[in-house]
Backbone of each chain as ProteinMPNN parsed JSONL, in Angstrom:
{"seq_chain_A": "XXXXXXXXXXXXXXXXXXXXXXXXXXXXXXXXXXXXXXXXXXXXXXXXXXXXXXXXXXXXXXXXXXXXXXXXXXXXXXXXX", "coords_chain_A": {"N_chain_A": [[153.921, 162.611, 119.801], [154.841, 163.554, 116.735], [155.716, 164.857, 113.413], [156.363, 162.944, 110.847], [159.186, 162.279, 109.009], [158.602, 161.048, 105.329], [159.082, 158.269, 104.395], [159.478, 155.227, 102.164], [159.582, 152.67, 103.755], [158.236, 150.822, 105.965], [157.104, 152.006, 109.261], [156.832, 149.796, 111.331], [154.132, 149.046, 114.03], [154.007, 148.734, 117.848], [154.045, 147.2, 120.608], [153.343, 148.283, 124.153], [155.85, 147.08, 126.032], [156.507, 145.032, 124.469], [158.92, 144.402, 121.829], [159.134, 145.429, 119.06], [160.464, 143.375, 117.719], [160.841, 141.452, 119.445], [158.889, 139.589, 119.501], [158.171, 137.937, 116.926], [156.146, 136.71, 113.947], [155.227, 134.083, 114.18], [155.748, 133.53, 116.976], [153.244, 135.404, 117.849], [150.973, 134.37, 117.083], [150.957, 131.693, 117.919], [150.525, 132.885, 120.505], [147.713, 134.269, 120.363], [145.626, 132.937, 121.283], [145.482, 133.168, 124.045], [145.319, 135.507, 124.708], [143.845, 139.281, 124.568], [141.834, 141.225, 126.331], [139.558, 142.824, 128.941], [136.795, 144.332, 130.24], [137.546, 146.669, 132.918], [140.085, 146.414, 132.679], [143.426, 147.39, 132.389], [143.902, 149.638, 129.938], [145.893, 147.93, 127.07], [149.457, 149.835, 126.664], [150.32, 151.417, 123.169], [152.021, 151.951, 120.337], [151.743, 153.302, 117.236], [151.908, 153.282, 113.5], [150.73, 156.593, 112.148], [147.931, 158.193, 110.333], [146.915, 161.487, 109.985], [145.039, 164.38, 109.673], [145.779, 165.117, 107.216], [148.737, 164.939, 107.196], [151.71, 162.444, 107.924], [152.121, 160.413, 110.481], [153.176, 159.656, 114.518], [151.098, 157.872, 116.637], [150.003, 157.605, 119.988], [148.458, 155.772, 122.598], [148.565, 156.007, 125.23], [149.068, 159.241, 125.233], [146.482, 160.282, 125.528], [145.67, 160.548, 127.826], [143.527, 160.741, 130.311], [141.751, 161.611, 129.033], [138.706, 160.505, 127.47], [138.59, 158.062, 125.517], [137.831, 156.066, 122.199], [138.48, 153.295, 120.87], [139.254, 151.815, 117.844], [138.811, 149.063, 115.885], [139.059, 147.917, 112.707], [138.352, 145.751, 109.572], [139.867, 146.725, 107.275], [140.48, 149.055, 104.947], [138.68, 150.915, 102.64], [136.615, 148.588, 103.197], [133.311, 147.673, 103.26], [131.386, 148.666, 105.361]], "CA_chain_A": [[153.389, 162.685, 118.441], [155.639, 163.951, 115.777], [155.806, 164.885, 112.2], [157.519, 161.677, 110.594], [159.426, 161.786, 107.413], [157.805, 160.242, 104.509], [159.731, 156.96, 103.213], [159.365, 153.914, 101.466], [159.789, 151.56, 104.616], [156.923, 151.125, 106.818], [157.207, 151.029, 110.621], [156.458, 148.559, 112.433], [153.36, 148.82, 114.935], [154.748, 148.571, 118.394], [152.839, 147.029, 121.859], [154.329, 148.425, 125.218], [156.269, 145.686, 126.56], [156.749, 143.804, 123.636], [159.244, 144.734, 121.011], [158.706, 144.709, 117.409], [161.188, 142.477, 117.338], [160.472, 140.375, 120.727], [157.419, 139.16, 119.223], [158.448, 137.31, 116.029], [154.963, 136.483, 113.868], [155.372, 132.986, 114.624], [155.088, 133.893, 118.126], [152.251, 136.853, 118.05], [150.267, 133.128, 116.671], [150.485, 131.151, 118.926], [149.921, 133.669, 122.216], [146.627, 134.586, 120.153], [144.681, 131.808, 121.576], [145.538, 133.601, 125.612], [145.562, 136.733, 124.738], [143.16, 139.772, 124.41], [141.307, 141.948, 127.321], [138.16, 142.723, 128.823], [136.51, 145.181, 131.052], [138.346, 146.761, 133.939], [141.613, 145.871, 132.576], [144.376, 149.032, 132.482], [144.371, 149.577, 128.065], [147.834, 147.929, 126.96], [150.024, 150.795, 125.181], [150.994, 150.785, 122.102], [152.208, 152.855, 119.718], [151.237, 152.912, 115.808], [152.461, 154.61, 112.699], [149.028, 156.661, 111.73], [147.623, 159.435, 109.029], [146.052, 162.41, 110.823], [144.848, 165.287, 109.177], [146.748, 165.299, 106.075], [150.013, 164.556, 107.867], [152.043, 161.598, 108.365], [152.924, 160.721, 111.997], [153.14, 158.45, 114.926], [150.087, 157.858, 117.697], [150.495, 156.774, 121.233], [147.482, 155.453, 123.146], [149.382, 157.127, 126.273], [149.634, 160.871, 124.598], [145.17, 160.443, 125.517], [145.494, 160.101, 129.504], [143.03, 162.084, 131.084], [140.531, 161.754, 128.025], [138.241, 159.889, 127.181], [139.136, 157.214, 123.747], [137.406, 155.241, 121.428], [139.796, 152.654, 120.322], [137.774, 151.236, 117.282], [139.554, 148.364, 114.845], [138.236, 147.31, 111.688], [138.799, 144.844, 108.922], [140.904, 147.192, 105.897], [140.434, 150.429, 104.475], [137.604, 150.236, 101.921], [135.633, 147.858, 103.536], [132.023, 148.527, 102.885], [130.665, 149.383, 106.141]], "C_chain_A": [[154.219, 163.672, 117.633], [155.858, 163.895, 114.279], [156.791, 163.756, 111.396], [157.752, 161.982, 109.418], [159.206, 161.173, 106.527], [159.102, 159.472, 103.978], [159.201, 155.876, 102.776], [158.527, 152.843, 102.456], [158.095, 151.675, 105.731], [157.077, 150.567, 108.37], [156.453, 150.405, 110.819], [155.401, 148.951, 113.725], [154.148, 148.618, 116.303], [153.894, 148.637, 119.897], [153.898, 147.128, 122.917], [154.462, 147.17, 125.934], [156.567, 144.675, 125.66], [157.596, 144.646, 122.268], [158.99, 143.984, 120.108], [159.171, 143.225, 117.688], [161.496, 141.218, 118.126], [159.546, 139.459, 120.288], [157.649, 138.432, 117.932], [156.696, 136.563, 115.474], [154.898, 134.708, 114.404], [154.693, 132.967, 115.922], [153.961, 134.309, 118.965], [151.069, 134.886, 117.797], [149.866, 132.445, 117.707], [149.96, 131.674, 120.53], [148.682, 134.01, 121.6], [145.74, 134.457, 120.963], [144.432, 132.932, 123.336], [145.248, 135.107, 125.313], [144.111, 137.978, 124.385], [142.91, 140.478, 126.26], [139.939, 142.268, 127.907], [138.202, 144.126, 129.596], [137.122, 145.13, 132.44], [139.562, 146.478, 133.78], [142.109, 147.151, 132.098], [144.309, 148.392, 130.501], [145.712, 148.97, 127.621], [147.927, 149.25, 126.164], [150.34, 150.408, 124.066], [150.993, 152.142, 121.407], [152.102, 152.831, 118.213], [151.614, 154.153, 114.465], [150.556, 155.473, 112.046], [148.972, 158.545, 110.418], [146.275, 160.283, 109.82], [146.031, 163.929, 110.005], [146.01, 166.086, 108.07], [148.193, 164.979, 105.903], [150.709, 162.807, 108.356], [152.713, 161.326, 110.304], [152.421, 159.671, 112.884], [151.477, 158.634, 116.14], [150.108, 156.502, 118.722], [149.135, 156.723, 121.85], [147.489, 156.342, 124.471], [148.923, 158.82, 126.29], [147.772, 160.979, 124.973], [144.746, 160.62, 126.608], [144.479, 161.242, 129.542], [141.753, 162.819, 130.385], [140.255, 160.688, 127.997], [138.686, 159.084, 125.775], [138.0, 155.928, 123.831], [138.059, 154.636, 120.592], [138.946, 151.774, 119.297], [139.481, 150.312, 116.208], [138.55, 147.855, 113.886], [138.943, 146.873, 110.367], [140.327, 145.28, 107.58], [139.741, 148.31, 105.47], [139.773, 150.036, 103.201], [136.415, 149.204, 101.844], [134.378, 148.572, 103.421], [131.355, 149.307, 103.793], [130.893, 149.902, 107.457]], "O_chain_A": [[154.164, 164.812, 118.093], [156.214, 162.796, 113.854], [158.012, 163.899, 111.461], [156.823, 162.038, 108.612], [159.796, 160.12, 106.77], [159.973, 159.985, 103.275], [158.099, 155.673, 103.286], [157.426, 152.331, 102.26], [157.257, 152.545, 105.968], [157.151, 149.4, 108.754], [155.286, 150.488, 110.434], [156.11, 149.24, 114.69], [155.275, 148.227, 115.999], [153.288, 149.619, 120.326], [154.96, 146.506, 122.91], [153.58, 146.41, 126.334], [156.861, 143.537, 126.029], [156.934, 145.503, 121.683], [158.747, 142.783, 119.982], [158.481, 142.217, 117.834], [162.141, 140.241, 117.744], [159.517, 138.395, 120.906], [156.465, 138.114, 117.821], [156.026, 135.978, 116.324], [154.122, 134.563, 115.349], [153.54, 132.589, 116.131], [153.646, 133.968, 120.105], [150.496, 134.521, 118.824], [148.79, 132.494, 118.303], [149.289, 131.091, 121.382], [148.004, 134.211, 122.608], [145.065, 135.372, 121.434], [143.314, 133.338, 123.656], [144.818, 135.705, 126.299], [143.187, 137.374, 123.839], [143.676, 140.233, 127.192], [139.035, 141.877, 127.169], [139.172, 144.881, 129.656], [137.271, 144.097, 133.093], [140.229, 146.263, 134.792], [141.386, 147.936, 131.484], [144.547, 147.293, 130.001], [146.698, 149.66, 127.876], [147.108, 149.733, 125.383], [150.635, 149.239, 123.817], [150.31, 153.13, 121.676], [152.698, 151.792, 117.929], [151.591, 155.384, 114.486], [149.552, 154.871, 111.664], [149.715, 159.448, 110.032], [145.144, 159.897, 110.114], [147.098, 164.505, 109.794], [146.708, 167.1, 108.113], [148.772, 164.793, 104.832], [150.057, 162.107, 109.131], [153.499, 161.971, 110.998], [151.555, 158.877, 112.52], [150.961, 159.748, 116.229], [150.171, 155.28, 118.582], [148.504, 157.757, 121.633], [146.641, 157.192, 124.742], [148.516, 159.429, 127.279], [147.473, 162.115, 124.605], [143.547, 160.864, 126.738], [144.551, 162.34, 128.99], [141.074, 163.803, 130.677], [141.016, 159.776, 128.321], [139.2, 159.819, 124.932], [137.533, 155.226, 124.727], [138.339, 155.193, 119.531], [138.039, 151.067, 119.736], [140.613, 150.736, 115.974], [137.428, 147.449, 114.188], [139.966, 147.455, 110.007], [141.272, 144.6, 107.178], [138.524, 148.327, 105.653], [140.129, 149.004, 102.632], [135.597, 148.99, 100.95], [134.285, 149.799, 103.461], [130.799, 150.36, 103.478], [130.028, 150.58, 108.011]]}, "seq_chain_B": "XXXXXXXXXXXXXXXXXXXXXXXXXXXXXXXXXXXXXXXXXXXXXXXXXXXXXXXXXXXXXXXXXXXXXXXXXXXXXXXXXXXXXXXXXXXXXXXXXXXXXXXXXXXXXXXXXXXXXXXXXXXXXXXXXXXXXXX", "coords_chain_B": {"N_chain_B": [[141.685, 152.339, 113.726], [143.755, 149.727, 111.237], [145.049, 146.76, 109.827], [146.214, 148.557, 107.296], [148.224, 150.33, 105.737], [149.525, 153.423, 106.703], [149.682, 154.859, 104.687], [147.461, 153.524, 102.388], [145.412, 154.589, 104.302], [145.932, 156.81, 103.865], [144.994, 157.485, 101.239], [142.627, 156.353, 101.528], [141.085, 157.823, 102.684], [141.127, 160.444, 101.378], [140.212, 159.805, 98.43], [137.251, 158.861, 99.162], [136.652, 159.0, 102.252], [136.534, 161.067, 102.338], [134.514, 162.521, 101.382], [132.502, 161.851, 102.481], [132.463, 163.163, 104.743], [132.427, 166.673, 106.244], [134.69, 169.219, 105.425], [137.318, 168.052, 105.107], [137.587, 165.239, 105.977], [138.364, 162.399, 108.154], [138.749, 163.14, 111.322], [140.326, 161.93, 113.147], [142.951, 159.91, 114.371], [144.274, 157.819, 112.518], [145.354, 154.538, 112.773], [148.331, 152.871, 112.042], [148.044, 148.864, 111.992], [149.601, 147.167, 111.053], [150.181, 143.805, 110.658], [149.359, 142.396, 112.445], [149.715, 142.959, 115.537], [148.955, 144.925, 117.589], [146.112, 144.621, 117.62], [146.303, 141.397, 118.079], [147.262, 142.058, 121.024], [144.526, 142.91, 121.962], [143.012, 140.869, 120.868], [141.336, 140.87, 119.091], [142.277, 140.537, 116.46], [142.616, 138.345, 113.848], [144.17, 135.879, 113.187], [144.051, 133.69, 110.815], [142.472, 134.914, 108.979], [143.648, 137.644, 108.828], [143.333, 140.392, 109.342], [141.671, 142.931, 111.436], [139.47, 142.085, 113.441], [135.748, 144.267, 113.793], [136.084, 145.795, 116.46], [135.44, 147.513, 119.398], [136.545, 149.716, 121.548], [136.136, 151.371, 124.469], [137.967, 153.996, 126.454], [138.708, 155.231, 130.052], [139.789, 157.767, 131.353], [141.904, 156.779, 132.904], [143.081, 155.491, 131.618], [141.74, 152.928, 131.645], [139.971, 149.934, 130.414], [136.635, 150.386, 129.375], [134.266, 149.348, 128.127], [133.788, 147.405, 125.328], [133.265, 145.805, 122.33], [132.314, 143.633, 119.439], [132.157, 142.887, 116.256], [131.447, 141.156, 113.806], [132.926, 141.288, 110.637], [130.927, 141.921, 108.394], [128.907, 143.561, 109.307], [127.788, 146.702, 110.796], [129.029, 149.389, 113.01], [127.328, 151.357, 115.224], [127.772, 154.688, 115.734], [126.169, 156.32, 117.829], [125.46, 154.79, 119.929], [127.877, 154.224, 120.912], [128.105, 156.794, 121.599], [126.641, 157.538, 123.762], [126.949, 155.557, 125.343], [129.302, 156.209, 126.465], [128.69, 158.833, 127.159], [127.067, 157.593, 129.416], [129.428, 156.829, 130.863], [130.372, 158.671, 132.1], [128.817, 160.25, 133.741], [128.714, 158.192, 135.863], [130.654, 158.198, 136.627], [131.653, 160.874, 137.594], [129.604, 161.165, 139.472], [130.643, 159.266, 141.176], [129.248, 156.721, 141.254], [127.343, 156.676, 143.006], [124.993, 157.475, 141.117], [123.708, 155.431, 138.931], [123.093, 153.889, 135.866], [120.19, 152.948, 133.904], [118.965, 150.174, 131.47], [118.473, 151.45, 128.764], [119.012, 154.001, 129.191], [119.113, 157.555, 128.184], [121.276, 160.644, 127.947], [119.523, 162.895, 130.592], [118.301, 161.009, 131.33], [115.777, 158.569, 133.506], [117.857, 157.661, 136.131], [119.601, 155.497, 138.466], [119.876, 155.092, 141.904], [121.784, 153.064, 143.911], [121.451, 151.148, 146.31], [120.334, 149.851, 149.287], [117.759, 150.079, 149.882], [116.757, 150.005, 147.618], [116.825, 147.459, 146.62], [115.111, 144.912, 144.89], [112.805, 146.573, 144.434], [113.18, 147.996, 142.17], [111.118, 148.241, 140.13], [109.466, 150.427, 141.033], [110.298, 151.948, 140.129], [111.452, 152.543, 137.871], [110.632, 151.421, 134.295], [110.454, 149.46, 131.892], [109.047, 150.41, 129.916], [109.193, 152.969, 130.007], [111.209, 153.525, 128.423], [111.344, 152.046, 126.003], [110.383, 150.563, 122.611], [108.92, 153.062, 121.792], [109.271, 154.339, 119.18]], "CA_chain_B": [[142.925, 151.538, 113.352], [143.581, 148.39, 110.764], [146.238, 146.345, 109.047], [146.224, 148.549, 106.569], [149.298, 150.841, 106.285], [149.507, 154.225, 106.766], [149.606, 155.416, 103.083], [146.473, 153.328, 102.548], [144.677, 155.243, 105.115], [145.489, 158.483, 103.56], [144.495, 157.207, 100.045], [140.88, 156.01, 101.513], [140.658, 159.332, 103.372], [141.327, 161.615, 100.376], [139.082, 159.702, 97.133], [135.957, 158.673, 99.635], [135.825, 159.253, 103.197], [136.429, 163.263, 102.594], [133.49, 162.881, 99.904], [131.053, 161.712, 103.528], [132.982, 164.077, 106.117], [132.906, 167.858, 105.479], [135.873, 169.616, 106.119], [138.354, 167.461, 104.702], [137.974, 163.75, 106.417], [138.512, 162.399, 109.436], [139.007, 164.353, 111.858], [141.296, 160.991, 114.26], [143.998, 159.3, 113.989], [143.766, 156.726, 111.656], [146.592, 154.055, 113.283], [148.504, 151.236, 111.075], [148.236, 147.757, 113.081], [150.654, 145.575, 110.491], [150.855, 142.729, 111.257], [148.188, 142.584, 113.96], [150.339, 142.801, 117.088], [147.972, 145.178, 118.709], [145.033, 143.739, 117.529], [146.123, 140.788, 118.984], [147.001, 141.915, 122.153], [143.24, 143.364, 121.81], [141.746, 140.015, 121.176], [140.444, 141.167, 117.77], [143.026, 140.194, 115.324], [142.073, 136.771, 113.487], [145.696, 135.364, 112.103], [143.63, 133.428, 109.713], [141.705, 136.383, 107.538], [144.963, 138.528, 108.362], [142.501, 141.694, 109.251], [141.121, 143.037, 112.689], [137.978, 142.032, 113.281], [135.267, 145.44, 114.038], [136.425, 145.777, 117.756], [135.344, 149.144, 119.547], [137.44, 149.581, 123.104], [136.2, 152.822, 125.436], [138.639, 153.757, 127.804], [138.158, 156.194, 130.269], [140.738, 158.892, 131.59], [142.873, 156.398, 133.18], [143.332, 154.288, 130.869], [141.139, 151.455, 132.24], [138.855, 149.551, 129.264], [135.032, 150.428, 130.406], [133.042, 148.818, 127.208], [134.154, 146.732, 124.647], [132.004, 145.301, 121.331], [133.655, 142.988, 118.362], [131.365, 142.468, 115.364], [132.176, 140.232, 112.54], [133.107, 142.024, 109.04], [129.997, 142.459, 107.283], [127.884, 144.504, 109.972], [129.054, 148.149, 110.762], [128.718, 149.902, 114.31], [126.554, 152.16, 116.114], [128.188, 155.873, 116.643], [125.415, 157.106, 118.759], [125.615, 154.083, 120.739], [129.017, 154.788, 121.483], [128.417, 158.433, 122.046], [125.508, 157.533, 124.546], [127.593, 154.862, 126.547], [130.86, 157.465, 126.629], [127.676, 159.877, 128.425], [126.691, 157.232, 130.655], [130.335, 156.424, 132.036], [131.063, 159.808, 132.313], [127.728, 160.551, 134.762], [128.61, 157.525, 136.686], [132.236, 158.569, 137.116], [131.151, 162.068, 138.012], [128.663, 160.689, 140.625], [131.297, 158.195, 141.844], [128.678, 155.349, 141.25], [125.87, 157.004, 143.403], [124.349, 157.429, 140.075], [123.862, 154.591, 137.562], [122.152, 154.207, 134.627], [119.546, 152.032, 133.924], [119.334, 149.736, 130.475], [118.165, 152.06, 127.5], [119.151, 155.381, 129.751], [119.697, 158.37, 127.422], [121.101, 162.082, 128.944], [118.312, 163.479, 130.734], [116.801, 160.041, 131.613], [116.355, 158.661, 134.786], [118.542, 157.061, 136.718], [118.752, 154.71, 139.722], [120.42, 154.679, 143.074], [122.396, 151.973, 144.321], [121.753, 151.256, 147.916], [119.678, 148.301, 150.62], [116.547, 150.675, 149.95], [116.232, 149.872, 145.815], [116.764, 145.944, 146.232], [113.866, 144.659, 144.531], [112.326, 148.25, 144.403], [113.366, 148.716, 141.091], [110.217, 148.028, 139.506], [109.103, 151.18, 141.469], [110.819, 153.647, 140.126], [111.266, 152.118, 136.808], [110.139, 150.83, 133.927], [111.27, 149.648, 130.378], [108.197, 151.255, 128.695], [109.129, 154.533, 129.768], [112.224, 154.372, 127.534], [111.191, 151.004, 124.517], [108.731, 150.666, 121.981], [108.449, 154.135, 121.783], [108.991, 155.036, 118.028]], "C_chain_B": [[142.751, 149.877, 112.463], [145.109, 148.273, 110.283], [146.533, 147.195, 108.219], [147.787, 149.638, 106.738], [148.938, 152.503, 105.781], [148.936, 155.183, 105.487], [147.899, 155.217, 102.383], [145.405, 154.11, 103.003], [144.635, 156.588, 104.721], [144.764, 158.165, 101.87], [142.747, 157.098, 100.186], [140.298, 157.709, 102.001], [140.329, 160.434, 102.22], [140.347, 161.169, 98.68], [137.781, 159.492, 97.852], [135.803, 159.108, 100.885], [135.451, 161.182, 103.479], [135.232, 163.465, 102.086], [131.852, 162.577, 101.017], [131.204, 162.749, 104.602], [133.36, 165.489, 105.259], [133.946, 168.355, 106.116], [137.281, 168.943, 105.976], [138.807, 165.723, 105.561], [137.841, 163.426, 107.57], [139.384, 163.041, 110.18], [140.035, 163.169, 112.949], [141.834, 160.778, 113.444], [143.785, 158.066, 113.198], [145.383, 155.469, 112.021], [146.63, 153.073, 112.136], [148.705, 150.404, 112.292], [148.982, 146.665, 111.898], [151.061, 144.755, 111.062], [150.061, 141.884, 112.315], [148.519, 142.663, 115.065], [149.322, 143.539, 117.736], [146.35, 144.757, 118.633], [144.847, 142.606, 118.207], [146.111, 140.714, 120.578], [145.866, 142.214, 122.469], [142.122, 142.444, 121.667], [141.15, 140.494, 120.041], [140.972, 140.848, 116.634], [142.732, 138.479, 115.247], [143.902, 136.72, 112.353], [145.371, 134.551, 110.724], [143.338, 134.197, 108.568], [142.57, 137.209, 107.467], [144.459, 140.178, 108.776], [142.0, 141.55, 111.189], [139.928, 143.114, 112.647], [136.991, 144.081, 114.109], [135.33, 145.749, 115.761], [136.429, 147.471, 118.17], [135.83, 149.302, 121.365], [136.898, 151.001, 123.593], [137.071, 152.899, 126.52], [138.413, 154.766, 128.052], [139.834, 156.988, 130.72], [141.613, 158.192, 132.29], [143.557, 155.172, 133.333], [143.068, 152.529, 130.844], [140.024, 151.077, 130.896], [137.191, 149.571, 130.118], [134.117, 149.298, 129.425], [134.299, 148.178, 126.269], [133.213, 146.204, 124.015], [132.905, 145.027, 120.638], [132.773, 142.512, 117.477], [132.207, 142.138, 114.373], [132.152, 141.654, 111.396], [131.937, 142.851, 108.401], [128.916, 143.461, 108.338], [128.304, 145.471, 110.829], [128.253, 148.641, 112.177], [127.907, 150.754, 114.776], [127.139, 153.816, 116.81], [127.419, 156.575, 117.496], [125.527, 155.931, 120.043], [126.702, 154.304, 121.767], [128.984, 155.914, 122.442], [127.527, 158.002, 123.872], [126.174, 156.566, 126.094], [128.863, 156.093, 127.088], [129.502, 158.431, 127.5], [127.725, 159.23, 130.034], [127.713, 156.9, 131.623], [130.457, 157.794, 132.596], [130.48, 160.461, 133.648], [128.372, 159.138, 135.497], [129.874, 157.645, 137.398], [132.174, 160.167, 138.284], [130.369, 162.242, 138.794], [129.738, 159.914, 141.694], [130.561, 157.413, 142.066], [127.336, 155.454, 142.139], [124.553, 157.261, 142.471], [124.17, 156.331, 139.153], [122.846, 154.458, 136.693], [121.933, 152.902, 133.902], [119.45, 151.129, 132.072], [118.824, 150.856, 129.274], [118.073, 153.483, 128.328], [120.07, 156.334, 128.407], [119.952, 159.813, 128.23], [119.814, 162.629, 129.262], [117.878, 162.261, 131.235], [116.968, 159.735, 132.777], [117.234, 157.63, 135.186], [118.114, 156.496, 138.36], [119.89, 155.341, 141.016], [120.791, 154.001, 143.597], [122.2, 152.295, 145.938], [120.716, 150.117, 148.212], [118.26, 149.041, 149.875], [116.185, 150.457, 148.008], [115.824, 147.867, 145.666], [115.141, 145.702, 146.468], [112.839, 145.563, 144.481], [112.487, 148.631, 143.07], [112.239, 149.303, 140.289], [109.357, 149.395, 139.786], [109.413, 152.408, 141.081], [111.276, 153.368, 138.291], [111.17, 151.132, 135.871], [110.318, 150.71, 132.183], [110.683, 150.396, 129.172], [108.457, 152.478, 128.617], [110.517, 154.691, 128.767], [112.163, 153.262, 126.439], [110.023, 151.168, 124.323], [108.249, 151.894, 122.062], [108.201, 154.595, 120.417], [107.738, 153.744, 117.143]], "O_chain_B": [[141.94, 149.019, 112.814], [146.017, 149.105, 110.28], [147.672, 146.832, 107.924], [148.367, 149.662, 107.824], [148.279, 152.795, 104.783], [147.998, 155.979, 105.454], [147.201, 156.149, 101.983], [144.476, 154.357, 102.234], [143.757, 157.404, 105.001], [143.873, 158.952, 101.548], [141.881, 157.511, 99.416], [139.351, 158.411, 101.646], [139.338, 161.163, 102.26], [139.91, 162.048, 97.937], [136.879, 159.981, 97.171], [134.753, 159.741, 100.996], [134.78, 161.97, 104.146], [134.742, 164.58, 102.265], [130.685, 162.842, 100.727], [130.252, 163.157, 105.268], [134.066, 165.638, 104.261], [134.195, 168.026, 107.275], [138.242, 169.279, 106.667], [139.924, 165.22, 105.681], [137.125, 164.169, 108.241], [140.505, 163.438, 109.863], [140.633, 163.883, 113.754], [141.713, 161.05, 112.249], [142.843, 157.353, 113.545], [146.424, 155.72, 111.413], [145.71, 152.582, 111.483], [149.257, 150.785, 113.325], [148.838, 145.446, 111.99], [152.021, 144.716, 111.832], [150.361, 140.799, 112.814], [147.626, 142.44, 115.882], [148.668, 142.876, 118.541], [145.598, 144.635, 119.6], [143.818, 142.388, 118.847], [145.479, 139.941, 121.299], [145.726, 141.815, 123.625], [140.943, 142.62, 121.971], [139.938, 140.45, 120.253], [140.216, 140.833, 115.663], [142.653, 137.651, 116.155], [144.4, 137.268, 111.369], [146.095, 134.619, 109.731], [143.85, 134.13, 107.451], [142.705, 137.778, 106.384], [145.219, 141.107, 108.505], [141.986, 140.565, 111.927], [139.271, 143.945, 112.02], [137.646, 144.876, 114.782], [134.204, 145.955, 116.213], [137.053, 148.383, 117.627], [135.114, 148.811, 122.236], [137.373, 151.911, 122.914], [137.045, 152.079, 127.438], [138.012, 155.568, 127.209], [140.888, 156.556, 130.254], [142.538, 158.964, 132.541], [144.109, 154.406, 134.122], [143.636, 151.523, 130.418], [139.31, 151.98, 130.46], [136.796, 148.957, 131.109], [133.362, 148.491, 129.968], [135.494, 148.412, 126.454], [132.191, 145.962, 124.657], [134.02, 145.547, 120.683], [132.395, 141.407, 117.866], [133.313, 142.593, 114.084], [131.489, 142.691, 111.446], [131.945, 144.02, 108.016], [128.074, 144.103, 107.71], [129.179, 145.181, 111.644], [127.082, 148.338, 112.404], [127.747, 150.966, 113.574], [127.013, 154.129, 117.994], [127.964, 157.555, 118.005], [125.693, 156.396, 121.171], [126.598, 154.496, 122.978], [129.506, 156.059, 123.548], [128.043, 158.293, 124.951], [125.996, 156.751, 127.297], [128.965, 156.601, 128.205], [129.704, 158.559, 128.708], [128.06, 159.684, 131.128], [127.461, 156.692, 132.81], [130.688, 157.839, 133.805], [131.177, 161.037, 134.483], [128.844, 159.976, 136.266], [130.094, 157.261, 138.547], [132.593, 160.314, 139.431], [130.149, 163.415, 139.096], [129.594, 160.012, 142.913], [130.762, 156.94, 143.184], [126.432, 154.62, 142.094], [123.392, 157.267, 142.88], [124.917, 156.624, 138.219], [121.743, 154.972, 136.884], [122.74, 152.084, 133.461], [120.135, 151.817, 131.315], [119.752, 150.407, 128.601], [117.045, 154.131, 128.137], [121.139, 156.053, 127.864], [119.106, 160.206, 129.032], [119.006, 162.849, 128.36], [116.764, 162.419, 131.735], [117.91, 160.207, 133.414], [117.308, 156.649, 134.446], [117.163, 156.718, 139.109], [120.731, 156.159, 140.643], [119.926, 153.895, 144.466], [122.597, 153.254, 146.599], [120.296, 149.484, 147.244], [117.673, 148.215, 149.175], [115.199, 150.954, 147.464], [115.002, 147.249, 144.989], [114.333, 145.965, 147.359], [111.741, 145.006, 144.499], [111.909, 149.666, 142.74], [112.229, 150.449, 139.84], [108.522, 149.65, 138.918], [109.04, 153.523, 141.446], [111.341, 154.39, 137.608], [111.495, 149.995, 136.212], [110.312, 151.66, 131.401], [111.163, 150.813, 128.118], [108.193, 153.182, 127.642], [110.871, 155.805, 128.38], [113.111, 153.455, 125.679], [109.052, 151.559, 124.971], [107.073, 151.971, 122.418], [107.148, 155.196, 120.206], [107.247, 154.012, 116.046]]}, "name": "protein", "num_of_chains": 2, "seq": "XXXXXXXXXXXXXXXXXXXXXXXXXXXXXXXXXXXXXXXXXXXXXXXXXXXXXXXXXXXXXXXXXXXXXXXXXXXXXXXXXXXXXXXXXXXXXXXXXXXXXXXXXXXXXXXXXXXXXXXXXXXXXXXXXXXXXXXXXXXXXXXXXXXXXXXXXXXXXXXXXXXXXXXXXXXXXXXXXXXXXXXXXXXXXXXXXXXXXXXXXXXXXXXXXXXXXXXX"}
């Protein structure tokens, strides 16, 4: 986790084992249908550009070992509830 | 974490969610998922609507998924729920499974015993009234 330079460009999201750029959206589409996880399954990694206490910077699922996480997703920022 | 991008996330943080959280916001990481790649590998990203559906993943210390919940859009989650399951893995981890915890078990409540001597016994030692329909 590291202080990232503020620019323009916006990284790219990034799932261990799968580069950005391995994954073409086209692709990410059609594996939808197979894809996902359940209980008892090891977390995939991944790594994500994220906004943490005022600061820009990156967050690794990894960088949590040994703690407990609440990996929560939800629809867009402003959603009502 | 959502599609939304980073910048976003500090924009919602800084006109409303600081204005519900004292102390200046959230206190996590707020991740960008553009694009939905980890959403999808998560099984929560819909390529149609373009957004991650409300998907809540617990993992425990080594990095195994314990719980999992995925509610549609319009109906918002349960943080005590959360908090209360994150208790109960934690006692069952900390027992190594000699402990488990029964359906509406809160800290403090009781718990069962796994072993030959409970099968069909349950009923004996508990009972759903002692923890529903209470308020």
């Amino acid at each position: 986790m590291s202080e990232e330079k503020v620019g323009c460009t916006v990284p790219a999201a990034e799932v261990e084992g799968m580069g950005a750029e391995a994954a073409p959206a086209e692709e990410v589409k059609k594996e939808a249908v197979r894809m996902g996880v359940t209980v008892g399954m090891k977390a995939p990694d991944f790594t994500a550009p994220a906004f943490y206490k005022g600061g820009f910077t990156t967050v690794k699922l990894s960088q949590f070992a040994g703690k407990w996480v609440s990996l929560c997703f939800y629809p867009g920022d402003f959603t009502f509830v | 974490m959502s599609v939304d991008s980073q910048f976003v996330h500090k924009v919602w943080n800084d006109v409303e969610l600081s204005k519900m959280i004292e102390a200046g916001g959230v206190p996590f990481h707020m991740g960008s998922d553009g694009g939905g790649a980890i959403g999808t590998v998560y099984g929560v990203y819909s390529p149609a609507q373009g957004v991650d559906f409300r998907g809540r993943f617990l993992i425990d210390p080594d990095g195994v998924i314990q719980a999992m919940e995925i509610l549609t859009p319009p109906v918002g989650r349960n943080v005590d729920e959360t908090l209360r399951q994150v208790q109960a893995f934690q006692l069952v981890r900390k027992t190594g499974g000699k402990e488990v915890t029964p359906s509406g078990w809160t800290p403090g409540g009781k718990v069962l015993n796994p072993g030959p001597d409970l099968v069909a016994n349950v009923w004996k030692v508990w009972n759903p009234k002692d923890v529903y329909g209470k308020k």
